[in-house]
Each structure stands twice: as structure tokens, then as C-alpha cells.
PARO-358145 format. One record per residue (C-alpha): x, y, z; residue in three letters. Coordinates in steps of 0.5 Angstrom, whole numbers, padded with zeros to 4 digits, always signed. Layout:
N
XYZAla...
END
This chain:
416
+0101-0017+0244Unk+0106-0015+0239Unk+0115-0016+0241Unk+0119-0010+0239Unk+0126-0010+0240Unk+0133-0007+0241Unk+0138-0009+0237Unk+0146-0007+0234Unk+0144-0003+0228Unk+0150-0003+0222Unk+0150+0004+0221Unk+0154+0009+0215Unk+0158+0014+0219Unk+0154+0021+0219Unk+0157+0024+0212Unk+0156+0017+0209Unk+0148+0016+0210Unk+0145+0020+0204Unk+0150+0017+0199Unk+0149+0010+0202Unk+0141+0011+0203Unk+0137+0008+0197Unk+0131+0006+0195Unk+0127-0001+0195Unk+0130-0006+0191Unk+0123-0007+0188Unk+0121+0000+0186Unk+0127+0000+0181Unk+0129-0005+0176Unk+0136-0007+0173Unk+0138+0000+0170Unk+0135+0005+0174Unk+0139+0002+0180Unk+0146+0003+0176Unk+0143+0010+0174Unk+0142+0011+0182Unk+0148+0009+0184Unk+0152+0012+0179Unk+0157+0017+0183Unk+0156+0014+0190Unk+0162+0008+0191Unk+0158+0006+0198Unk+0151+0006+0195Unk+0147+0000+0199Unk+0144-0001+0191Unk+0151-0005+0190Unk+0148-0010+0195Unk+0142-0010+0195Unk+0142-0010+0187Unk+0149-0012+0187Unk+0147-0014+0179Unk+0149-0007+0177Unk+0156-0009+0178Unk+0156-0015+0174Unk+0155-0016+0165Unk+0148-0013+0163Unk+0146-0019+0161Unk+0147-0024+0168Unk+0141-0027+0171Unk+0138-0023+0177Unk+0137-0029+0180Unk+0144-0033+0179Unk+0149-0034+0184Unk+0153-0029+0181Unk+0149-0024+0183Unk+0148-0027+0190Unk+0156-0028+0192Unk+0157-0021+0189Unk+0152-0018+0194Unk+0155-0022+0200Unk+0162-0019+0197Unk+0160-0012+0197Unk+0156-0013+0204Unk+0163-0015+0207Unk+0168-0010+0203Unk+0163-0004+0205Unk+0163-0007+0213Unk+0171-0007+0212Unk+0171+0000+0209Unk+0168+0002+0215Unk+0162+0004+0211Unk+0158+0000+0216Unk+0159+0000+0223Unk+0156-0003+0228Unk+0153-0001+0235Unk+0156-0003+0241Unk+0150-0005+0245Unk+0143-0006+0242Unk+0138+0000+0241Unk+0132+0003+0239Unk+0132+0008+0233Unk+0127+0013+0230Unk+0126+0015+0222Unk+0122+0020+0220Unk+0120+0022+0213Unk+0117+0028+0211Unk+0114+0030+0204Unk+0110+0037+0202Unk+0111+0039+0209Unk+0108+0033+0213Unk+0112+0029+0217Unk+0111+0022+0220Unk+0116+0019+0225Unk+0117+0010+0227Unk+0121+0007+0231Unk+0125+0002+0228Unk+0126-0004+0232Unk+0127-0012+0231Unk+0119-0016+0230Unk+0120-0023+0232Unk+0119-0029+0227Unk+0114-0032+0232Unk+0109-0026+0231Unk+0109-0027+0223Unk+0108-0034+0224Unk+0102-0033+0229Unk+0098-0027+0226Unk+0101-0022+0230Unk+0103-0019+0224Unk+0098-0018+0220Unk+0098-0017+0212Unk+0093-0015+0207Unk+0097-0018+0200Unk+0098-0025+0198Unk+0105-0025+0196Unk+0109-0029+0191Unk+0113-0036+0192Unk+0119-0032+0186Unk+0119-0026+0189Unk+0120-0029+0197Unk+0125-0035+0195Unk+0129-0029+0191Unk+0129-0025+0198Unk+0129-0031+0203Unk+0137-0032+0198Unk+0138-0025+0199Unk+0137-0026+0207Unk+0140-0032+0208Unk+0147-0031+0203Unk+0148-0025+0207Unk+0146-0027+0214Unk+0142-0020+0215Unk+0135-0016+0213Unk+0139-0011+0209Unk+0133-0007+0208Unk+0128-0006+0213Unk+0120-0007+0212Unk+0114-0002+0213Unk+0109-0004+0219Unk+0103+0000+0222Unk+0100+0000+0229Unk+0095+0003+0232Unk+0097+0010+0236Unk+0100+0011+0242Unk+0100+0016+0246Unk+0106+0015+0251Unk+0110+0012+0245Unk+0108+0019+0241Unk+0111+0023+0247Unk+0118+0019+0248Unk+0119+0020+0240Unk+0117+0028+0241Unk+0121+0029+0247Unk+0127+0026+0243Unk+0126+0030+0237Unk+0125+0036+0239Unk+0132+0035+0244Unk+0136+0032+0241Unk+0140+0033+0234Unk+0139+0028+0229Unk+0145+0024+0226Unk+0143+0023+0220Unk+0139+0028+0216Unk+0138+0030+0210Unk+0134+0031+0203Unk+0133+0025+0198Unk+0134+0027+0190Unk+0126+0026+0190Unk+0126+0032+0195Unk+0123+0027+0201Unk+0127+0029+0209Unk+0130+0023+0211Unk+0132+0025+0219Unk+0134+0019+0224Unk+0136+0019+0230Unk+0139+0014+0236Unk+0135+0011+0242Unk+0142+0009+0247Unk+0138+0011+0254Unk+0137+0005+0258Unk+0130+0007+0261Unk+0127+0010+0254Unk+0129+0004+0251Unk+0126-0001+0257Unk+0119+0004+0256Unk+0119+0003+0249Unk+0119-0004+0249Unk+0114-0005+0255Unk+0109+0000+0251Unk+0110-0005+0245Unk+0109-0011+0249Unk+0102-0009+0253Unk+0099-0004+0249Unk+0100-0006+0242Unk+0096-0012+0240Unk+0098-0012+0233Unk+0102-0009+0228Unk+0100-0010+0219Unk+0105-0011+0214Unk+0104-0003+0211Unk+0109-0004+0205Unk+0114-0010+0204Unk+0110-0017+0204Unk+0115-0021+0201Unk+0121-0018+0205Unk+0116-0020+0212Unk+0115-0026+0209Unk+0123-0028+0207Unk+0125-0025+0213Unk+0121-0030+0217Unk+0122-0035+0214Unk+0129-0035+0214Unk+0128-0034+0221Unk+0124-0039+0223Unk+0129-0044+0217Unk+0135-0043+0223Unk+0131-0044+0228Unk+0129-0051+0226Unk+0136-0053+0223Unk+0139-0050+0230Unk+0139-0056+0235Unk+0140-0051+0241Unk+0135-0046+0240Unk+0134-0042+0245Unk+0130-0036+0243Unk+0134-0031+0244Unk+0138-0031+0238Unk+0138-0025+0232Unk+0135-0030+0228Unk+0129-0030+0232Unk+0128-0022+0230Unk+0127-0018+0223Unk+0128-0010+0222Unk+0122-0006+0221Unk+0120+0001+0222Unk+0113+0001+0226Unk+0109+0008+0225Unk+0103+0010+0228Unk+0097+0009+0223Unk+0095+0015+0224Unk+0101+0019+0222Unk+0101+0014+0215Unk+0097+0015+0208Unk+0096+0012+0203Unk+0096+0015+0196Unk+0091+0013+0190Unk+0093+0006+0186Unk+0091+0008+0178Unk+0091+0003+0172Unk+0092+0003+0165Unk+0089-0002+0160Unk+0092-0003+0153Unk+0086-0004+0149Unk+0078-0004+0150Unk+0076-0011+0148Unk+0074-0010+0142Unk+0070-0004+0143Unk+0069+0003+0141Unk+0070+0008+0145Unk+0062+0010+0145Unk+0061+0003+0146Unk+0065+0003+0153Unk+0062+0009+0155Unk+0054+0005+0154Unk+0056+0000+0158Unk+0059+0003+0163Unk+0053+0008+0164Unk+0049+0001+0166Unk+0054+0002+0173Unk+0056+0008+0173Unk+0054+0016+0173Unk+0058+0019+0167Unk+0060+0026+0168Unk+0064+0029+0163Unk+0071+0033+0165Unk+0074+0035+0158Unk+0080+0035+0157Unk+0082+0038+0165Unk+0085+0032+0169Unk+0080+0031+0174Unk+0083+0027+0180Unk+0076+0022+0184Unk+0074+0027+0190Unk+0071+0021+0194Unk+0070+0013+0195Unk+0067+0010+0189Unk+0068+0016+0184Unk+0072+0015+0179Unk+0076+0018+0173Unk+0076+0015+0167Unk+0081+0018+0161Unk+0079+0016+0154Unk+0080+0019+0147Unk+0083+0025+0150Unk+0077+0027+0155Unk+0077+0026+0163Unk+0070+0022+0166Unk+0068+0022+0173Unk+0065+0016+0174Unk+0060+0014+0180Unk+0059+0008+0181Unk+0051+0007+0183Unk+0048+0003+0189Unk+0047-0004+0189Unk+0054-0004+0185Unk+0057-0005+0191Unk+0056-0008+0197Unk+0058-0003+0204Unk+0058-0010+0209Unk+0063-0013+0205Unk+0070-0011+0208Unk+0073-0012+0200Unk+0066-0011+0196Unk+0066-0004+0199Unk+0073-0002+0196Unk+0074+0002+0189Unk+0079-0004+0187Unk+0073-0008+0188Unk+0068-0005+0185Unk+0073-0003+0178Unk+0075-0011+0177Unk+0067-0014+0178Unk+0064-0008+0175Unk+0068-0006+0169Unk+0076-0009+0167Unk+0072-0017+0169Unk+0066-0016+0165Unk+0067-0010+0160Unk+0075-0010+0159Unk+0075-0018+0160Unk+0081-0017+0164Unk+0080-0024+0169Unk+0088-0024+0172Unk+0090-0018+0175Unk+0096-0021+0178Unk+0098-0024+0170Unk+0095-0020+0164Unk+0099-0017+0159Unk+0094-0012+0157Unk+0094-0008+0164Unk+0099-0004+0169Unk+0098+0000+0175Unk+0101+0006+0176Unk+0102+0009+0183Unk+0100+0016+0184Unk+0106+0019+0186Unk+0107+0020+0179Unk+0100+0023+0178Unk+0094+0023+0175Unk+0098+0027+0168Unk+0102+0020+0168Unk+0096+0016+0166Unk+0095+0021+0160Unk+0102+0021+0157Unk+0101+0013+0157Unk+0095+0014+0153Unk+0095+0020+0149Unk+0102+0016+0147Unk+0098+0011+0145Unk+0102+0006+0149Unk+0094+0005+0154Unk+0088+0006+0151Unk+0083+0007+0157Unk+0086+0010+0164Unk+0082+0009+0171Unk+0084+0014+0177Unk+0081+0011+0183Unk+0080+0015+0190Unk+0085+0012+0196Unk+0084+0007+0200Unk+0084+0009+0208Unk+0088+0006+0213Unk+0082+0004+0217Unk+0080+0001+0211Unk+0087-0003+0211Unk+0086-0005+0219Unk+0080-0007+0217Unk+0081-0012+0212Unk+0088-0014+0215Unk+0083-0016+0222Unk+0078-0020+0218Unk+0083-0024+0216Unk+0082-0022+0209Unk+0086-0020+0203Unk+0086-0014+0198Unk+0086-0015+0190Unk+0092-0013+0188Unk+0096-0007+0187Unk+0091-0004+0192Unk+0095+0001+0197Unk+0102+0005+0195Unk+0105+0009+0201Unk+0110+0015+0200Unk+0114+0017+0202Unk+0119+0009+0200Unk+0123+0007+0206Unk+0131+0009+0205Unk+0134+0002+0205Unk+0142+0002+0209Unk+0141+0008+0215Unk+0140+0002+0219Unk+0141-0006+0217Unk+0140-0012+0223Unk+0145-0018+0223Unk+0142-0025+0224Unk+0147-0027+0228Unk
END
């Protein structure tokens, strides 16, 4: 059964919260964050991509941008613009995006957790990103930002966050610049915290890795490095835990996954429509966006015309957790053998879009000229997710996108 714990959150005082909240680390690259951050002295952008304060030209990985994180980090707790808790406490964070709401307790998962398929992933994750994390964690001996994690609803979890929330104030609440409600509250009843960590403890037997795979990985990982170079280890210690946000799955949605492909292989655009007929039912949409109304529709733009695009039967394979996704089918049934596209973790002549840009995105790529052909595919489901997660398996990548992102620095957890 999975372990979910209090702890003593750092925290912005309540007039700071909006300014210092970000986003990820990794939805952003050098020069967006410094536009970010641009304005607000105490953003957490200055820790978390502390190579905005450095020359333009500094490696992100070097040890400057390390030590100038770990200056930031304590001249921000020095400042006053994070704080302490004095005593360890659960707290709820909830999002709200086009008027729909979905509320998590943050808490602490254990490293054992990880390491024992607990927490399940449904991505592999990459050596680089996760050693650039485990740096992050380590230099600062802190989970600065908190990982994104499902589990399967509870009802007397859901009760204990809905009597808080419609009776207590929130202490931080607010409207991020892309329009999405960020509202946090502080868990501090005894009883409420006792209850919430016994309901975790015997009702939730797994919890999986929504959004945030090389952060869970780095985070363990640094974990379990403390514990093996700590000849007293106990198991109690802070470094036996990491900051997450637990929401039920059944408050979460994924949204769609698109790509976009620099070149046709050789073909011409009627070319690729014949081959495509060999799998696919072709629908014609004109110049209108049209958006897949369902599993295996597609949408395909090309040449300034949308398609729909429904893959036959026999292209797929409905007992086959990762043969049943549209990712799949799209790799096996068109970019691997039409477009030639064989990596889709390396190639150069693919990107993928998330759909909260939306699908006019893709049209600007390709009528710029930038892509020639773009694939609008229909999202996959959360039980999908589980699904694959409990068989053991592992998505193609780039296959899931959650919105609202989580606001890194409402609350941070430090490893000791």
C-alpha cells in the first residue's frame, strides 16, 4: 500500500505566492524563463533556472548554474520568502481550468515506494535529464518542485478535501498569467492529518507517476544515495521521502498529444494520401480544423486541407494495452513505415505538440512552412494510463499531456 506523509513545508508568506509560483523547469528553455521571470525578484524561476541570472551564454548543466541555485535557494529562505512550517502537515492544491477543478493532497512518497513498484511510471526516462535533476536535488538538499501523481479515488479522502474547502479560506489563491486558478490550503488538524495518512496506507494500493518522471526518478534516487552513504540510517529521515501532489484519477484528464513532420519522405502529397488509404479510411474536411472525435480517428493537415483519418480493423490490436493506443498505431501504421521516421525519441525531422496549444498550432507550423504534414491524434484515457502502468508497460513517447502544469514553489520539502 502506498505511504503518503506529512511534513514541514517551505512556503511563500500569502502576498508572495503568486510572484514566486512557476512552472516546470522543463516546459520552458532558458530565455522564456528569464521573460517569465522578468518583474518578480522572488520568482522560484531564479532557483529552479537559476542560469537566467548567469551570462546568456553559460552551460545549463555547469557548476555555476548549480551554486547560483544553491545561493538563490538560501538568500530567498534568508529574505523571508520561504518559510518553514513548524510542525509537518498535509496540504491540498487545487487547479482549476475552463471552469473544471481537481483538488490533490501534497504529501511526501517514500523512496521505497519507487524502488518497489509502488509508484508506477508508464515513461522511460532519460540518464541526462535525471543526473541534471539528481544535481539539482542533491546541491540543494531539497525537492524544490513537486511531481504530479494519480491514484485511484477515494471517497473518505474526497469528503475530508471537500469539508476543508468549502470551510476554510484558502491561503494562497490566485490566477496564473495563462488564466488557470491555483487555490492551496494548510491541512494543520492532527486528527485530519492521522486519517488522511491511514487512508493512503490502507486504501491506496498504488500510486502512478502522472507528470514528472525524471523529477520522481532523481528524487529517488538522491534518496536512496543518502541512505546507502548513511551508516545510521534509521528510516525516518527526510530523505526517505519526496514532494508530490496525489490527485484522484478520476478528477484528471489528459489532453491530446500532436506531432508534426518536417518532410514526406520523398513523397508527394498524393503519394502519401495513396498509402495511407491502405490503413486508413480517408475523409476529406477542408480547410476547417477538425479536431478526432474518437479512439483511432485521426486528423491529418497537408497542403492546407484537414483529414480524418480512421484507421481499419486489423491495423490494431484491442488486446494489446500498447497496440490499442493511437500513438501506436500512428508509429507502426504511418511515421515507421511511410514517413520513415524509426527514433522517435532522436529524429530531427519530428516534434511534438501539446494540445493545450491547439490544433490552429499545427496549421501555423505547416502552412509556415516549418512541417509539411501534422497528425492531431485523440487523447488517451486515464484508465488507459493505469492500465499499462499495472501491466508493467511502457508508453511510446510523448504520449500523455496534463493541464493544468503543476506551480512549482507553493510548497518545497527539504531533505533534512
Amino acid at each position: 500500500m502506498a505511504i503518503v506523509k506529512p511534513f514541514r513545508g517551505l512556503r511563500p508568506p500569502r502576498v508572495l505566492a503568486k510572484d514566486l509560483a512557476c512552472l516546470p523547469y522543463d516546459v520552458m528553455n532558458s530565455e522564456e524563463a528569464a521573460t517569465m521571470a522578468e518583474g518578480k525578484e522572488c520568482s522560484l524561476l531564479h532557483i529552479t533556472r537559476s542560469e537566467i541570472d548567469l551570462p546568456p551564454d553559460t552551460d545549463t548543466h555547469s557548476d555555476l548554474v548549480y551554486d547560483k541555485s544553491v545561493e538563490n535557494f538560501r538568500k530567498w529562505q534568508e529574505k523571508g520568502w520561504l518559510v518553514q512550517d513548524s510542525k509537518p502537515r498535509f496540504y491540498i492544491y487545487a487547479q482549476t481550468m475552463n471552469a473544471r477543478t481537481q483538488y490533490g493532497i501534497v504529501g511526501c512518497a517514500a523512496v521505497s515506494d519507487y524502488l518497489d513498484g509502488i509508484i508506477k511510471k508508464h515513461e522511460l526516462t532519460r540518464p541526462d535529464k535525471e543526473q541534471d535533476r539528481m544535481v539539482h536535488v542533491r546541491v540543494n538538499n531539497a525537492n524544490i518542485e513537486p511531481v504530479f501523481f494519480a491514484y485511484p479515488a477515494v471517497s473518505e479522502i474526497d469528503d475530508i478535501v471537500k469539508k476543508i474547502v468549502s470551510k476554510v479560506k484558502p491561503e494562497y489563491d490566485f490566477t496564473s498569467g495563462d488564466g488557470f486558478g491555483h487555490h492551496f490550503w494548510v491541512i494543520d488538524n492532527e486528527d485530519t492529518i492521522s486519517k488522511i495518512e491511514n487512508l493512503f496506507a490502507t486504501k491506496v494500493p498504488y500510486t502512478y507517476v502522472a507528470d514528472g518522471h525524471h523529477r520522481t526518478a532523481a528524487a529517488a534516487l538522491v534518496g536512496k544515495e543518502k541512505k546507502d552513504a548513511n551508516p545510521a540510517h534509521r528510516g525516518d529521515e527526510e530523505y526517505n521521502y519526496f514532494l508530490a501532489v496525489h490527485f484522484p484519477d478520476n478528477q484528471l484528464q489528459i489532453i491530446d498529444y500532436n506531432r508534426t513532420i518536417k518532410d514526406l519522405n520523398g513523397l508527394s502529397p498524393e503519394g502519401l494520401l495513396e498509402k495511407l488509404g491502405k490503413s486508413f479510411v480517408i475523409e476529406s474536411k477542408g480547410t476547417r480544423i477538425y479536431k478526432p472525435k474518437a479512439l483511432h480517428n485521426f486528423s491529418m493537415y497537408l497542403e492546407g486541407n484537414w483529414y480524418s483519418l480512421t484507421a481499419k480493423e486489423g491495423t490494431y490490436d484491442d488486446n494489446d494495452p500498447i497496440g490499442v493506443l493511437d500513438v501506436t498505431i500512428l508509429t507502426n501504421q504511418i511515421l515507421s513505415p511511410i514517413l520513415d521516421i524509426q527514433d522517435l525519441r532522436r529524429s530531427k525531422r519530428i516534434d511534438f505538440v501539446g494540445g493545450i496549444r491547439g490544433l490552429g498550432e499545427l496549421k501555423k507550423r505547416v502552412n509556415s512552412g516549418e512541417m509539411k504534414v501534422a497528425f492531431a491524434l485523440y487523447p488517451v484515457s486515464m484508465k488507459q494510463l493505469i492500465t499499462i502502468a499495472d501491466s508493467g508497460n511502457i508508453m511510446p513517447p510523448k504520449t500523455t499531456w496534463f493541464e493544468p502544469k503543476l506551480r512549482s514553489g507553493l510548497v518545497i520539502h527539504l531533505l533534512s
